[in-house]
N, C-alpha and C positions, 0 to 999 in steps of 0.2 A: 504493500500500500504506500510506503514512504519516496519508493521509488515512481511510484503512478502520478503522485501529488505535487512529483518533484521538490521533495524535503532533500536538502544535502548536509542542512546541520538542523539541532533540535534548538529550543530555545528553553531557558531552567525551569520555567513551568512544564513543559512536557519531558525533558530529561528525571525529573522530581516524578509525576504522574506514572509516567511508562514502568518507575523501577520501586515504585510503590501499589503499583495496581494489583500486584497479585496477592498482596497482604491480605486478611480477614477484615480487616478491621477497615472503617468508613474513613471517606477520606474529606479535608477540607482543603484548600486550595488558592491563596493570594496570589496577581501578577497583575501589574497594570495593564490597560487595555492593549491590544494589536503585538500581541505575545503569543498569541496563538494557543488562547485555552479552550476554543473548541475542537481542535483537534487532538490536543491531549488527551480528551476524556471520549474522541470519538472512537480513534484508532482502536486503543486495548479495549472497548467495549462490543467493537464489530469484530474482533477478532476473538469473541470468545460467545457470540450470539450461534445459534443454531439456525439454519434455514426453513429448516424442517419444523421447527416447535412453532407450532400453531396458536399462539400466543402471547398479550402484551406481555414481550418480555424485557421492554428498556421503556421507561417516561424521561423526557426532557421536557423541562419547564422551567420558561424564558419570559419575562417580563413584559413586551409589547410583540404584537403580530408580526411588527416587519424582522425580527428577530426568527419569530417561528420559518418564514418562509427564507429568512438566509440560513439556518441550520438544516430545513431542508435540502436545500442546494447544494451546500456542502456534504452534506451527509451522500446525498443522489450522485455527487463527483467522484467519492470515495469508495463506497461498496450500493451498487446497484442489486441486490439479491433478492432484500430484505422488503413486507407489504411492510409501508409506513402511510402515519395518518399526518399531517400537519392541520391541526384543528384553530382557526383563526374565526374574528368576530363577524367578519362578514359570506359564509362559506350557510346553505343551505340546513337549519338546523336539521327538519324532519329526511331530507335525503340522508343526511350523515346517520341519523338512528336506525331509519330502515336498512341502511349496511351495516351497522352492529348487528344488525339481528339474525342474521346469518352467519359471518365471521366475523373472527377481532383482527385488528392490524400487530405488526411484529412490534413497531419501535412508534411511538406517541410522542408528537413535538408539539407545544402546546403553552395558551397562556394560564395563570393561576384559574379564572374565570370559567374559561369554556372546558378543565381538567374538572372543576367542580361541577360545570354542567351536565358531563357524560357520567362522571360515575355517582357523585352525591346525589345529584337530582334525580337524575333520569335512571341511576344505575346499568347504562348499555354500555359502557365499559369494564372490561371484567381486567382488573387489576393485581389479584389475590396473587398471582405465580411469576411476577415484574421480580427479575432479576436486578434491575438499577435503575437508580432514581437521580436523575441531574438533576440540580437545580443552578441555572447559568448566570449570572448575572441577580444574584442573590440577592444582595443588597437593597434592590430594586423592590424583590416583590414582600420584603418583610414591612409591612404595617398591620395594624389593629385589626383588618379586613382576612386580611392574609393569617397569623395565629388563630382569626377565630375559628375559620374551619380547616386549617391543614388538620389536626387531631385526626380528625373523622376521615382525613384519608388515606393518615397512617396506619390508621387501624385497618383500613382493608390491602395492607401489605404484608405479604407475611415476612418474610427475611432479607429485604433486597439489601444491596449494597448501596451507599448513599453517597453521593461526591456531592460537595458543593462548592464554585466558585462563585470569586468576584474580586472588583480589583481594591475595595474596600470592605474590609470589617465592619460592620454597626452593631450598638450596643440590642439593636432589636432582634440580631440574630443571634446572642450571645443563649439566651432562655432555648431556643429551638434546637442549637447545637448543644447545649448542656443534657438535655431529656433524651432526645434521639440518636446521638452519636455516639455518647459512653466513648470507648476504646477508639482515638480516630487518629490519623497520619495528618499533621498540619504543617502545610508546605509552603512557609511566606515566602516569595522570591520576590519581592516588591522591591528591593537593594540588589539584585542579582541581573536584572536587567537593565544593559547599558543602551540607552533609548538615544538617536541619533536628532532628538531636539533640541532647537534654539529659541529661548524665552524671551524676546522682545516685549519691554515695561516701557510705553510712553508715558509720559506727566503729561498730563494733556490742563490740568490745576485747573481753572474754571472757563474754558472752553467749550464749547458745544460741540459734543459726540460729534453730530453728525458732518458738522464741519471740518473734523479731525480725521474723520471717517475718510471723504470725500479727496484730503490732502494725501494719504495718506494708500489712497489707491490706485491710482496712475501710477506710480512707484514700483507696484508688486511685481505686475507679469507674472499672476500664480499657475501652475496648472489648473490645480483647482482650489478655492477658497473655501472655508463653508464660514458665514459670518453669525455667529451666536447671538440674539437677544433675546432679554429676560422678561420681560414687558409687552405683551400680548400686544398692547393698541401703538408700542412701536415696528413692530415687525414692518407692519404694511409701508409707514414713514419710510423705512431704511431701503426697501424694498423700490420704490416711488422712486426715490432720487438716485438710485443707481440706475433705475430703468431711463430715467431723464437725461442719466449721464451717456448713456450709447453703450452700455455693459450686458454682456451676456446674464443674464441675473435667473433664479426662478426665486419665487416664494412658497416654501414648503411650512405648510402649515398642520399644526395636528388635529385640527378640522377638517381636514379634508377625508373621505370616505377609504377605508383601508384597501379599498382596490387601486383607488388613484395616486394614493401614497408609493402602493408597491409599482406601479406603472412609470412614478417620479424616480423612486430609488432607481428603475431600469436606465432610465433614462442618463440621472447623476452617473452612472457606473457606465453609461456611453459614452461619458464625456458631452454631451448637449451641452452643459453649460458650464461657466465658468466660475462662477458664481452662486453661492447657494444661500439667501437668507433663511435661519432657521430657529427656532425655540430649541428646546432641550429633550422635543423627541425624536430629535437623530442625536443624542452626546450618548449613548448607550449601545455596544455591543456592533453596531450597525462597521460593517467591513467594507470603507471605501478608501480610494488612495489619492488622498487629498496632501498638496504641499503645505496651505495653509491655512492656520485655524487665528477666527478676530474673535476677541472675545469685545462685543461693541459696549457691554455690560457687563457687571459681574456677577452671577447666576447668586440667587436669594443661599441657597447652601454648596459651603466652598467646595464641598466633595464633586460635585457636577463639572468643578473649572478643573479636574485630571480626566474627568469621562469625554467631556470635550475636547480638551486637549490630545486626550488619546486616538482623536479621529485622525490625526496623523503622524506620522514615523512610524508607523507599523511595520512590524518587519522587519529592522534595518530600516527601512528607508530613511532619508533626512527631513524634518519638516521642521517649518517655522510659527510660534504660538505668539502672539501676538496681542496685548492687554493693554486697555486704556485705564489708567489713574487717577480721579478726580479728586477732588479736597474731600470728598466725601468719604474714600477709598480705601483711606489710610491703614487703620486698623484691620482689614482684610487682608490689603498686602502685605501687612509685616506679617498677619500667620501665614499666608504659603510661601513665604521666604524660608520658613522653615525647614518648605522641604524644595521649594525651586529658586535655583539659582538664575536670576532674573539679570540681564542687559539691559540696562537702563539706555533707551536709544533716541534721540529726536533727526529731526530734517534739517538738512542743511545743504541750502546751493542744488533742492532736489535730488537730495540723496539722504539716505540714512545714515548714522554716525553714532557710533556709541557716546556716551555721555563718562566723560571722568569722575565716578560717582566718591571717588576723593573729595570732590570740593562741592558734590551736593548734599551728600548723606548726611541727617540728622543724628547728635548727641544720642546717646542714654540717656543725660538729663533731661534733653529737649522734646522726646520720645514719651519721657515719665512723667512731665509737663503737661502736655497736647493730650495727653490718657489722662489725667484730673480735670479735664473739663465734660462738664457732660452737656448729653445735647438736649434741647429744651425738648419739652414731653410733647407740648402744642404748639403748632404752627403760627405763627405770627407773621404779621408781615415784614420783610427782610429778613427772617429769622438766620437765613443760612449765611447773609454779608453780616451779619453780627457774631455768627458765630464763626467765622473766618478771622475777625478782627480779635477774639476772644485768644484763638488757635495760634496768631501771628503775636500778641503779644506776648502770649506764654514762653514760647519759643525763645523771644528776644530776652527775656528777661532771665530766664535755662542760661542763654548763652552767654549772658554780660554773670552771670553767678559764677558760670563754670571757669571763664576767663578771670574773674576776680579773685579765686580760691586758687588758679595757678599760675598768679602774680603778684600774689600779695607775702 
């Protein structure tokens, strides 16, 4: 198979998967995205499936539809043998039952939702003799919706083996793995993976996005771009003025009907366009070979600015991640400093240029300053140019303290 796929080297998440899989005990699984962790859990699972056995004998369960039908693809590239069902939201409910009712499929690709439609509701999936249980992109389907009835559908498993990935841990899947995994192999390669990105930080301080946007796109010459917004009623804004601009652009929306969705994704993976305005239901799992990633905004939870960013450098490839900064931003950007090491870049003479963050970078003191101010609870009017003014004297005042104590 490795040969078929054209694998010539593994990556640590499937090096780790391949020489743990035959262990007893359930496995769990960390790598950031475009690592190549559905094929670590594909391979050794097809290569231990029977043809013959007439029966769900593998569930994979993936967070959103376009997911379901890219692990089909993949799975249909790899080993063609096997009946597979890929059960998504917009697929004929009462056809899909009427073919339960006759036979079961081998391998079940599927979201939380429509896994609970066939067997909890409906009971026309027979699950009881599932040999393995994925769950991909984990992180994703763990809320309050999701504990309340997984139980019910562990109970009609009897002994599968259980893998779970994702490229982060949450504390909501900490209770799930504690009850159902007992004895498990946990394989963080999250540090193990040398990702061939470049983190470009503009200070854009109080500029308007989109004008920054705009400066900062004639520049690129991307293959392909995917631009992130967090902000529902800007999407369409950002989408508008690059279409004004003469740019190849689409606007993929998570409104739009799951059939049109997957007909777009066909499309992005064509190359149609060049340009991809998007929300955060493509920063998830979705496998395209994008150079680069704008973050136009910074998504409500930090965990989504690695899912997105993971939409490119997959693989080896090289790609460039790309983050706007506002005054607003601050305290964001010093936590994923943590873990990304950020190019501070601006434009100059129509070119990019890294910034000597020698002689921009703020104090400790001046850091410890700007975090004792807090932000007013209610809106008022100028609230943010006062609290700018509040932010800039702090700062000065850090800095004439810190100079005075190493001068005096």
């Amino acid at each position: 198979m490795m040969k078929k796929l054209g694998f010539t080297t593994l990556t640590p998440i499937q090096e780790g998967v391949f020489s743990h899989f035959h262990h007893p005990k359930h496995l769990v699984g960390l790598a950031p995205t475009g690592t190549g962790k559905t094929h670590a859990y594909l391979l050794p699972i097809l290569e231990k499936l029977n043809p013959e056995d007439d029966f769900v004998q593998t569930i994979i369960l993936v967070p959103t539809n376009e997911l379901v039908f890219q692990v089909q693809a993949m799975l249909k590239q790899t080993d063609d043998r096997f009946v597979v069902k890929a059960y998504s939201r917009d697929q004929d409910k009462q056809a899909e039952l009427a073919w339960l009712e006759n036979r079961q499929p081998q391998i079940v690709i599927t979201t939380p939702n429509r896994l609970k439609l066939f067997t909890v509701e409906t009971q026309a999936l027979k699950i009881h003799q599932t040999k393995y249980f994925v769950l991909d992109e984990a992180d994703m389907m763990f809320d309050e919706e999701f504990l309340g009835w997984i139980d019910e559908i562990m109970t009609m498993l009897k002994t599968p083996k259980i893998l779970l990935f994702s490229a982060t841990m949450t504390r909501q899947m900490e209770p799930f793995i504690s009850q159902y995994f007992g004895q498990h192999d946990f394989l963080d390669t999250t540090q193990d993976h040398d990702l061939n990105i470049d983190y470009w930080l503009f200070n854009i301080k109080n500029q308007n996005r989109l004008e920054y946007l705009m400066k900062i796109v004639p520049l690129l010459q991307p293959y392909l771009a995917f631009i992130f917004v967090s902000k529902r009623e800007n999407q369409d804004v950002v989408y508008e003025r690059l279409l004004e601009a003469g740019l190849n652009v689409l606007n993929f929306k998570s409104s739009y009907p799951v059939s049109r969705r997957r007909q777009l994704i066909a499309e992005i993976k064509a190359l149609k366009y060049q340009y991809v305005v998007t929300s955060d239901v493509t920063s998830r799992g979705l496998d395209f070979k994008l150079s680069h990633v704008i973050h136009y905004d910074l998504p409500y939870h930090l965990e989504y600015f690695f899912h997105r960013s993971g939409r490119t450098g997959r693989m080896g490839d090289h790609g460039v991640v790309i983050t706007f900064m506002s005054v607003d931003d601050h305290r964001k950007i010093e936590r994923l400093r943590k873990q990304i090491n950020f190019q501070t870049m601006e434009i100059k003479n129509q070119r990019f240029v890294q910034v000597d963050e020698r002689k921009k970078s703020l104090s400790e003191e001046e850091i410890a300053a700007i975090r004792f101010i807090r932000k007013p609870k209610k809106v008022k009017p100028n609230y943010k140019k006062k609290y700018r003014k509040e932010v800039e004297k702090a700062r000065k005042q850090a800095k004439r303290r810190t100079y005075y104590d190493q001068n005096r």
